[in-house]
PASELO-867325 format. One record per atom (N, C-alpha, C, O): residue number from 1; residue in three letters; x, y, z; atom name. Coordinates in Angstrom, 1 decimal, decimal comma. Layout:
REM PASELO-867325
<rec i="NUM" aa="ALA" c1="X" c2="Y" c3="Z" at="CA"/>
...
***
This chain:
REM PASELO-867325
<rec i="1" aa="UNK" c1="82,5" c2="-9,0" c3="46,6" at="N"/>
<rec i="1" aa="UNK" c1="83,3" c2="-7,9" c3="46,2" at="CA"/>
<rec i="1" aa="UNK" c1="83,8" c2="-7,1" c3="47,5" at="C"/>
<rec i="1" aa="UNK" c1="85,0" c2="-6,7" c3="47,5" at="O"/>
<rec i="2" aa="UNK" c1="83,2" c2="-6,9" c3="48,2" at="N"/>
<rec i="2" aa="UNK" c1="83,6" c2="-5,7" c3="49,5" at="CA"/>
<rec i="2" aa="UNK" c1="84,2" c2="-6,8" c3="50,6" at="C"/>
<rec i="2" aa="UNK" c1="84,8" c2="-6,4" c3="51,6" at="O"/>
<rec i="3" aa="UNK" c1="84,2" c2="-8,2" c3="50,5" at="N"/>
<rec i="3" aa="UNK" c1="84,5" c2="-8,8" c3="51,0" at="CA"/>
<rec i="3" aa="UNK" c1="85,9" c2="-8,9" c3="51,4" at="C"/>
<rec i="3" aa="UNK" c1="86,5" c2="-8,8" c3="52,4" at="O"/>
<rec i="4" aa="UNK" c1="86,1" c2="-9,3" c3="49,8" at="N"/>
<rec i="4" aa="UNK" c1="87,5" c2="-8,9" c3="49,4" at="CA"/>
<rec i="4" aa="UNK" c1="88,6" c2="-7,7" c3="49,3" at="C"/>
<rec i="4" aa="UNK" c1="89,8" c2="-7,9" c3="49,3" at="O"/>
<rec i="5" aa="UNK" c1="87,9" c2="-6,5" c3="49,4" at="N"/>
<rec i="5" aa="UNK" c1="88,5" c2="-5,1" c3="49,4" at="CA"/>
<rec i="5" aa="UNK" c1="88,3" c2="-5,2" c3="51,3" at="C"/>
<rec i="5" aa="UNK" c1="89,1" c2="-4,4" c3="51,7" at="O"/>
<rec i="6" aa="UNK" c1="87,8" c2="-5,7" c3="52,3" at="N"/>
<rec i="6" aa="UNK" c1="87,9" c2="-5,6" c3="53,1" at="CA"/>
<rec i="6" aa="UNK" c1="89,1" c2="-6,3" c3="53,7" at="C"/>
<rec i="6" aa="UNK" c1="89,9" c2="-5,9" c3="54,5" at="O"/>
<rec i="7" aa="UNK" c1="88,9" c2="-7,6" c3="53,2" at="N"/>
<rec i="7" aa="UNK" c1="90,0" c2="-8,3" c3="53,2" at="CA"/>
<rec i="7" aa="UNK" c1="91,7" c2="-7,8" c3="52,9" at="C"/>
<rec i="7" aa="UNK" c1="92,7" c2="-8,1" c3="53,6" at="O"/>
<rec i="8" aa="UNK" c1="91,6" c2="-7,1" c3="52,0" at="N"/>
<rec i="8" aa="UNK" c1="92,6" c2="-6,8" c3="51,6" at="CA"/>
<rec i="8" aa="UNK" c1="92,9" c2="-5,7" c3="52,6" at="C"/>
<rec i="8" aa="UNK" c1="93,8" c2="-6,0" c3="53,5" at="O"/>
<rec i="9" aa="UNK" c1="92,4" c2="-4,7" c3="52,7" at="N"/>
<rec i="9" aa="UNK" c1="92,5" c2="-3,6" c3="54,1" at="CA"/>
<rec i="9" aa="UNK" c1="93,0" c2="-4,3" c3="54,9" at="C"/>
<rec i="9" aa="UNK" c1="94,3" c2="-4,2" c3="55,0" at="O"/>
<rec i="10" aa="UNK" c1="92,3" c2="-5,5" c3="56,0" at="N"/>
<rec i="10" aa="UNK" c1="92,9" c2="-5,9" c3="57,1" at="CA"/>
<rec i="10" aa="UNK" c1="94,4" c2="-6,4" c3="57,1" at="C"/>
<rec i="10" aa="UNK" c1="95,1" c2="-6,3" c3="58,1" at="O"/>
<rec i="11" aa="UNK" c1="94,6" c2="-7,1" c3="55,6" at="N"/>
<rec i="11" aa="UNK" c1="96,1" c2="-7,8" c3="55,5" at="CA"/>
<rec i="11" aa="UNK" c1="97,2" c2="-6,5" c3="55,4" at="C"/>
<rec i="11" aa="UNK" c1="98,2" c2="-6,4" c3="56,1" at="O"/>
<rec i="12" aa="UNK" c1="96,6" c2="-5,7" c3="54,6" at="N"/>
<rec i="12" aa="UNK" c1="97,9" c2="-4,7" c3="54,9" at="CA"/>
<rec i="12" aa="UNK" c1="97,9" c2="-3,6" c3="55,3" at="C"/>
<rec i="12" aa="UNK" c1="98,6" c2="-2,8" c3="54,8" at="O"/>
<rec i="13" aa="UNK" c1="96,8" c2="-3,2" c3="56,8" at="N"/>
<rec i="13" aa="UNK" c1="96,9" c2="-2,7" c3="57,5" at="CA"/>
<rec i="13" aa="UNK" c1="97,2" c2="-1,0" c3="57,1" at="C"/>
<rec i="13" aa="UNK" c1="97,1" c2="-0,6" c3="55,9" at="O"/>
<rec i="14" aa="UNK" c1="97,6" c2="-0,1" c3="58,4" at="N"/>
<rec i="14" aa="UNK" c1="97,5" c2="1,0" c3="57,7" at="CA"/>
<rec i="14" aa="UNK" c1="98,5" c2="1,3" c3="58,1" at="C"/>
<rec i="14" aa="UNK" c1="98,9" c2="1,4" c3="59,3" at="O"/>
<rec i="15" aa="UNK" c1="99,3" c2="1,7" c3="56,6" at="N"/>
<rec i="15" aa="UNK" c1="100,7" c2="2,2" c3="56,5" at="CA"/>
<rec i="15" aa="UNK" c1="100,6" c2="3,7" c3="55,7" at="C"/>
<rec i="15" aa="UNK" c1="99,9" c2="4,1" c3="54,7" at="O"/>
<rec i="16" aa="UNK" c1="101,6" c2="4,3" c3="56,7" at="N"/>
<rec i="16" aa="UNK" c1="101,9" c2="5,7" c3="55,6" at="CA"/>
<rec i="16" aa="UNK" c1="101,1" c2="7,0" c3="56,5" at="C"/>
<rec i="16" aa="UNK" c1="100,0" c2="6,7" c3="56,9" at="O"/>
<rec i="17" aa="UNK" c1="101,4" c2="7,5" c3="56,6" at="N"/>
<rec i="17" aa="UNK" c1="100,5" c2="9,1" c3="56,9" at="CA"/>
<rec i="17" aa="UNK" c1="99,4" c2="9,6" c3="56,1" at="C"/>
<rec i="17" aa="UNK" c1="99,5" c2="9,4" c3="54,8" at="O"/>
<rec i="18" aa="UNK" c1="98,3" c2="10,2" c3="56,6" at="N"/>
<rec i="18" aa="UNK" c1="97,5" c2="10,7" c3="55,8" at="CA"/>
<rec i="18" aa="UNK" c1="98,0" c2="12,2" c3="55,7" at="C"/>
<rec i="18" aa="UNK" c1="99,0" c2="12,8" c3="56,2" at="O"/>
<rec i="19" aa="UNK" c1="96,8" c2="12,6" c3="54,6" at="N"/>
<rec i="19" aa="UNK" c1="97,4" c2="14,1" c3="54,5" at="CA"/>
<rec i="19" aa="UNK" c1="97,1" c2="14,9" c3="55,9" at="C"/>
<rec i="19" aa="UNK" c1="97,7" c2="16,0" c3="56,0" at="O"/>
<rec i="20" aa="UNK" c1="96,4" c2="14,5" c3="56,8" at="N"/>
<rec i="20" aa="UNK" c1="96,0" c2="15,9" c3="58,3" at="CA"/>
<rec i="20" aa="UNK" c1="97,5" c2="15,3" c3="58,9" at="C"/>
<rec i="20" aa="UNK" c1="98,2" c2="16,0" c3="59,7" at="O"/>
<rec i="21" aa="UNK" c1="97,9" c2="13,9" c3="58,3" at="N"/>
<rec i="21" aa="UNK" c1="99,2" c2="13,6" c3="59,7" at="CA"/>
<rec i="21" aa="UNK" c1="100,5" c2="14,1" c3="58,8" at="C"/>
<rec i="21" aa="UNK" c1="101,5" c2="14,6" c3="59,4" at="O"/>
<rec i="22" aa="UNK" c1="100,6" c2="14,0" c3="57,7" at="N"/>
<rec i="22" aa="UNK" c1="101,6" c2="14,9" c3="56,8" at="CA"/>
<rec i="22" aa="UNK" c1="101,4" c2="16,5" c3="57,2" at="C"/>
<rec i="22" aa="UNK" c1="102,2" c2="16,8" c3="58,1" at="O"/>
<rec i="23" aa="UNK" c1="100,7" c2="17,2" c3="56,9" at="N"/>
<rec i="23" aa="UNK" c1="100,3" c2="18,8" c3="57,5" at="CA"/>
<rec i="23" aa="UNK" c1="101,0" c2="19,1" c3="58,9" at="C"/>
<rec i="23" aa="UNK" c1="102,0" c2="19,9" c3="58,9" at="O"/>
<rec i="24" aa="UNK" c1="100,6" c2="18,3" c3="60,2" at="N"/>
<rec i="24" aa="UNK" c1="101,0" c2="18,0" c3="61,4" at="CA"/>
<rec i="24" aa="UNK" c1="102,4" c2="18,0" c3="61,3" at="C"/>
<rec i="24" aa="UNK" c1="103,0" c2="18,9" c3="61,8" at="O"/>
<rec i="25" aa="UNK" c1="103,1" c2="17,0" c3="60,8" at="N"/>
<rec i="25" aa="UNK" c1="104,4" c2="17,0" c3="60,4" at="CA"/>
<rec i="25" aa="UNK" c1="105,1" c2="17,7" c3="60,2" at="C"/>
<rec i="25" aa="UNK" c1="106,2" c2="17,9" c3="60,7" at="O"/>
<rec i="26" aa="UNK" c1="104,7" c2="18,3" c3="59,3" at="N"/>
<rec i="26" aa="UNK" c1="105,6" c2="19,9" c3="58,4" at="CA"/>
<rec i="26" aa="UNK" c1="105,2" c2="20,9" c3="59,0" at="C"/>
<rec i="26" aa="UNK" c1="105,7" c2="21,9" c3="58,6" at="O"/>
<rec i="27" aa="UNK" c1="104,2" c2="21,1" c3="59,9" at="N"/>
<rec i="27" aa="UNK" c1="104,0" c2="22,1" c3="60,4" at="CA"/>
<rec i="27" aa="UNK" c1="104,8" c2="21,8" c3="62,0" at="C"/>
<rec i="27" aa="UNK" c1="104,8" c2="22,9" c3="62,6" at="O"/>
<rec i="28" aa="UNK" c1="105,3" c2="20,8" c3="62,9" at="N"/>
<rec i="28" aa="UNK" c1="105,9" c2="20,7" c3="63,7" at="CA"/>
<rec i="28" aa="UNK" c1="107,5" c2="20,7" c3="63,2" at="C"/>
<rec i="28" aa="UNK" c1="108,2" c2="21,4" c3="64,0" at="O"/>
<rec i="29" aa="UNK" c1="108,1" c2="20,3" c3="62,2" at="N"/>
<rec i="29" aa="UNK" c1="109,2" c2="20,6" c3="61,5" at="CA"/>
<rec i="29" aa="UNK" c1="109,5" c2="22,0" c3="61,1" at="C"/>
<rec i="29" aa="UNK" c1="110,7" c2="22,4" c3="61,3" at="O"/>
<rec i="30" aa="UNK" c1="108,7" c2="22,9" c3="60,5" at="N"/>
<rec i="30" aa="UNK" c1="108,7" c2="24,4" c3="60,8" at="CA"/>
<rec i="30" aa="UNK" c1="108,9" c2="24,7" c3="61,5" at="C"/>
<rec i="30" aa="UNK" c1="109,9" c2="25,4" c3="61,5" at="O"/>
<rec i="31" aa="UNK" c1="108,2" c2="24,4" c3="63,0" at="N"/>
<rec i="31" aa="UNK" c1="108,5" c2="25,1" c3="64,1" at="CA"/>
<rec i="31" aa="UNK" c1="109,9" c2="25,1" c3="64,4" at="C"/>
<rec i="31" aa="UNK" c1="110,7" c2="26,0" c3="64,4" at="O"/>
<rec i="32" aa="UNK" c1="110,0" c2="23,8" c3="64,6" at="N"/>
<rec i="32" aa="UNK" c1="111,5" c2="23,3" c3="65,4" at="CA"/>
<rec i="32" aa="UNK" c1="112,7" c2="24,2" c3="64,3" at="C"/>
<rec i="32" aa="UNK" c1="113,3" c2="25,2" c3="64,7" at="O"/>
<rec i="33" aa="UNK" c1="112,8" c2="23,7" c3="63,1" at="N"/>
<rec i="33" aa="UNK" c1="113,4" c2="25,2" c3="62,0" at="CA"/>
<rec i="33" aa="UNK" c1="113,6" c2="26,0" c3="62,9" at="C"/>
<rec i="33" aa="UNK" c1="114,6" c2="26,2" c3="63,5" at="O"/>
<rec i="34" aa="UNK" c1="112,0" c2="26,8" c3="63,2" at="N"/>
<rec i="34" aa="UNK" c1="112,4" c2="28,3" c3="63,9" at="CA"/>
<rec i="34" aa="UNK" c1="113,1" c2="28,4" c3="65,1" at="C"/>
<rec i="34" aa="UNK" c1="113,9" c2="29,3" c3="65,5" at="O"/>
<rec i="35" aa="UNK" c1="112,9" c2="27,6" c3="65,6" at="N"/>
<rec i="35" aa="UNK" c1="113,7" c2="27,5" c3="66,8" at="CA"/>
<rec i="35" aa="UNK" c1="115,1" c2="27,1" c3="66,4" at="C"/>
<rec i="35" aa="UNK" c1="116,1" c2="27,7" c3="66,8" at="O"/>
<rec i="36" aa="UNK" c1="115,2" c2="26,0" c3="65,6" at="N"/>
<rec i="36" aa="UNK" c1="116,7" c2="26,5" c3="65,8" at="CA"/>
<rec i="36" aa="UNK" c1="117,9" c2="27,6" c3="65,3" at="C"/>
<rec i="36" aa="UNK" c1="119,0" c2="27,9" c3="65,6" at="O"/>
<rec i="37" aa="UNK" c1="116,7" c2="28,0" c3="64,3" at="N"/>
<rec i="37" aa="UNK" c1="116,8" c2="29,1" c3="63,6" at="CA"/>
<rec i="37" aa="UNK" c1="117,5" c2="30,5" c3="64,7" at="C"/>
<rec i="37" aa="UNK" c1="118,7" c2="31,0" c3="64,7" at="O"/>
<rec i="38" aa="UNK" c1="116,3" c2="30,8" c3="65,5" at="N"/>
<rec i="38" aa="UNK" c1="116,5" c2="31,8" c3="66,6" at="CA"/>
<rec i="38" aa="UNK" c1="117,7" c2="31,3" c3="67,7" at="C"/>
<rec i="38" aa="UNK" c1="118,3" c2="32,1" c3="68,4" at="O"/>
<rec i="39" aa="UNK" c1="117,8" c2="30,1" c3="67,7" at="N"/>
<rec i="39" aa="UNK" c1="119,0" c2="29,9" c3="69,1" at="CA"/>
<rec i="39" aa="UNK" c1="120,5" c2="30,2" c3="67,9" at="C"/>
<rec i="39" aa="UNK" c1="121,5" c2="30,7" c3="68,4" at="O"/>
<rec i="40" aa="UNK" c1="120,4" c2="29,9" c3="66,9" at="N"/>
<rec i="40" aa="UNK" c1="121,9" c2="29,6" c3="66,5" at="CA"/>
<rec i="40" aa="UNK" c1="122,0" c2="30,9" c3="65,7" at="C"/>
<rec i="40" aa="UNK" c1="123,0" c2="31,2" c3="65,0" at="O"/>
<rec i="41" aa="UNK" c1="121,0" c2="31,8" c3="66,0" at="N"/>
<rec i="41" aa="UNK" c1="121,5" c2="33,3" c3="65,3" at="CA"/>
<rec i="41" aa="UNK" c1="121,7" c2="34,3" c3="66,6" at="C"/>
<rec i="41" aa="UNK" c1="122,2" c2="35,4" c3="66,5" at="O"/>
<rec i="42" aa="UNK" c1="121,3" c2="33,6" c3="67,7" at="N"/>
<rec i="42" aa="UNK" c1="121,4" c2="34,7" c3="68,9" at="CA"/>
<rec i="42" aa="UNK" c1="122,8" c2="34,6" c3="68,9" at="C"/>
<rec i="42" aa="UNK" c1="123,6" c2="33,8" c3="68,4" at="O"/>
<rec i="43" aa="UNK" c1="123,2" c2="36,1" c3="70,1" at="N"/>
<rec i="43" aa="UNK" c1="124,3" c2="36,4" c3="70,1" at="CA"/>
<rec i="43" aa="UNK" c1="125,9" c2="35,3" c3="70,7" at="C"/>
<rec i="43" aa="UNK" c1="127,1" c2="35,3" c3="70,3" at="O"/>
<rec i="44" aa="UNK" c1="125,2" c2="34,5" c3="71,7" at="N"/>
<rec i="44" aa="UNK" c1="126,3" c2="33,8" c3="72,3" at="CA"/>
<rec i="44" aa="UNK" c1="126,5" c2="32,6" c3="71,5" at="C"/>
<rec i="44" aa="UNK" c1="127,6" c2="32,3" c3="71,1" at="O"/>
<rec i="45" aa="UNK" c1="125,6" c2="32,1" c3="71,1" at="N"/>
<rec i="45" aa="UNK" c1="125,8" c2="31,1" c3="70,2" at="CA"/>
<rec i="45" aa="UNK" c1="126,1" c2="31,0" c3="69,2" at="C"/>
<rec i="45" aa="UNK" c1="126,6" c2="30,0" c3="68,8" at="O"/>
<rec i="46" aa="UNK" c1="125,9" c2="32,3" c3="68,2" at="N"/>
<rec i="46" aa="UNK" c1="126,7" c2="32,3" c3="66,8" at="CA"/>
<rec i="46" aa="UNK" c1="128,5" c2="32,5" c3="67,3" at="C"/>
<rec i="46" aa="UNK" c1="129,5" c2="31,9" c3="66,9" at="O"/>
<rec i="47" aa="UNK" c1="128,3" c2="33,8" c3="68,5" at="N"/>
<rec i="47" aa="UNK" c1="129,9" c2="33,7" c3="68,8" at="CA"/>
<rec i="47" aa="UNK" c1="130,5" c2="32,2" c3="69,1" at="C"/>
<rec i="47" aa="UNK" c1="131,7" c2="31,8" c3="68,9" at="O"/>
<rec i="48" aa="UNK" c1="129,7" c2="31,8" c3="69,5" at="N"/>
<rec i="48" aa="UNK" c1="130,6" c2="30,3" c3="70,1" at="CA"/>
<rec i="48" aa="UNK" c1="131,0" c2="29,4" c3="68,7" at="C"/>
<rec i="48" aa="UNK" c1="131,7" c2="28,4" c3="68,6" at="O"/>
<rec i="49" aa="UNK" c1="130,2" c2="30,1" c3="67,6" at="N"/>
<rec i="49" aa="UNK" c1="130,3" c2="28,9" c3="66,4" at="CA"/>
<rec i="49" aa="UNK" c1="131,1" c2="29,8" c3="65,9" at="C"/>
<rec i="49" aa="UNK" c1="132,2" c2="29,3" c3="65,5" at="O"/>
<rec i="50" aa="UNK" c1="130,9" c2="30,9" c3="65,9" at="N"/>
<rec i="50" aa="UNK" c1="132,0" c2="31,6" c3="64,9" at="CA"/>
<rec i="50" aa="UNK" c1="133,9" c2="31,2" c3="65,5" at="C"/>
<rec i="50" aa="UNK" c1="134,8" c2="31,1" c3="64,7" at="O"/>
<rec i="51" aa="UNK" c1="134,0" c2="31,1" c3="66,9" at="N"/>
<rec i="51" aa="UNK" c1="135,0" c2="30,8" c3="67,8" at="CA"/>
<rec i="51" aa="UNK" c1="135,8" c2="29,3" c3="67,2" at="C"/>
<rec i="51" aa="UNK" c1="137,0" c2="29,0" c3="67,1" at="O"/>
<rec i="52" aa="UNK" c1="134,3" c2="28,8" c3="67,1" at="N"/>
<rec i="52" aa="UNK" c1="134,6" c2="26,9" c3="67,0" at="CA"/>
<rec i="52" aa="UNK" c1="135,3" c2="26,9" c3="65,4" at="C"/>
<rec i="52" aa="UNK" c1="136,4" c2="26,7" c3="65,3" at="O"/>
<rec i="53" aa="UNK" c1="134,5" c2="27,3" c3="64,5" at="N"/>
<rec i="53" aa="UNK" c1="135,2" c2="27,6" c3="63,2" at="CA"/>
<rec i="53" aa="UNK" c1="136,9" c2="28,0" c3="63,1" at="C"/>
<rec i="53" aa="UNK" c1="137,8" c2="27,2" c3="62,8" at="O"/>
<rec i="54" aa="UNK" c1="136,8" c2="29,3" c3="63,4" at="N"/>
<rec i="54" aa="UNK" c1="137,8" c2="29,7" c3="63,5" at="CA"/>
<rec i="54" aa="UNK" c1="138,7" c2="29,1" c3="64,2" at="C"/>
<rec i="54" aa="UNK" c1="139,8" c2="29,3" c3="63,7" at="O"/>
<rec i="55" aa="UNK" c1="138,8" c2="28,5" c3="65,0" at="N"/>
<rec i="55" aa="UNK" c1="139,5" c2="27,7" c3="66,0" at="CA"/>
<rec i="55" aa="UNK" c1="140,0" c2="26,4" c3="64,7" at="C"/>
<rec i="55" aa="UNK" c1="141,1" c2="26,1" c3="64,3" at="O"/>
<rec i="56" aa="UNK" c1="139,0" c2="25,8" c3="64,2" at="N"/>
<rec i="56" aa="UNK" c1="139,2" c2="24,1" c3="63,2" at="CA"/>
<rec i="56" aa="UNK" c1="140,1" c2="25,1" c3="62,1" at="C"/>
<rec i="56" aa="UNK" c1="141,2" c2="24,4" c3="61,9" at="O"/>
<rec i="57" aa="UNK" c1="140,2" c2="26,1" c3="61,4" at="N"/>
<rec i="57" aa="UNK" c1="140,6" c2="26,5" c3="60,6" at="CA"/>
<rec i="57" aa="UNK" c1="142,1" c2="27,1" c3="60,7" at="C"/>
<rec i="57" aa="UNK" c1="143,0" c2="27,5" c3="59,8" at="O"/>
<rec i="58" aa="UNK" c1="142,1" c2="27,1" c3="61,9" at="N"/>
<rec i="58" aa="UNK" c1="143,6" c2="27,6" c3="62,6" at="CA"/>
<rec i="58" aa="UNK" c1="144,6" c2="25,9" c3="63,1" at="C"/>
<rec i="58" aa="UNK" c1="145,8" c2="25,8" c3="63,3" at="O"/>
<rec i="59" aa="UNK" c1="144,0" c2="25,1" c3="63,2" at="N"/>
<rec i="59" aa="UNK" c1="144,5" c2="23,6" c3="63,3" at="CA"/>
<rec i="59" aa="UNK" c1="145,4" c2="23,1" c3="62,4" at="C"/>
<rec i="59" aa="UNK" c1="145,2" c2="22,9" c3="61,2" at="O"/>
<rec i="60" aa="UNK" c1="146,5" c2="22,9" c3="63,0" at="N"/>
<rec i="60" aa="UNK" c1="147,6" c2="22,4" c3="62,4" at="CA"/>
<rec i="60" aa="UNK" c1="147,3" c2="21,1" c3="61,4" at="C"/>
<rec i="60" aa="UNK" c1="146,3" c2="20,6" c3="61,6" at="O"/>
<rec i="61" aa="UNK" c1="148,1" c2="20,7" c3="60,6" at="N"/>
<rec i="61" aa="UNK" c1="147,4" c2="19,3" c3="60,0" at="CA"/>
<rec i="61" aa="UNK" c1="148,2" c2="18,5" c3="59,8" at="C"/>
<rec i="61" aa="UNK" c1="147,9" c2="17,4" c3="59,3" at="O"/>
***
């Protein structure tokens, strides 16, 4: 019996994230969020998007 359940483990190997490497994930994906959160609300760079917008919306067609 464990023979076989061993067996089986080594053939298909280990796929997929566990739950500490899921956690790890979403908790490095939050970060990066915040960050880009804070660069694209600061001041030069919302002006530059607000600029860029406005600019595609003024484009002839």
């Amino acid at each position: 019996m464990w023979k076989r359940a061993w067996t089986v483990r080594r053939c298909t190997g280990d796929r997929g994230m566990s739950t500490a490497e899921y956690a790890m994930g979403t908790l490095a994906a939050v970060a990066l969020a915040a960050v880009l959160y804070k660069v694209v609300n600061s001041g030069p760079v919302g002006a530059e998007l607000q600029r860029l917008i406005e600019r595609a919306l003024r484009a002839p067609f």
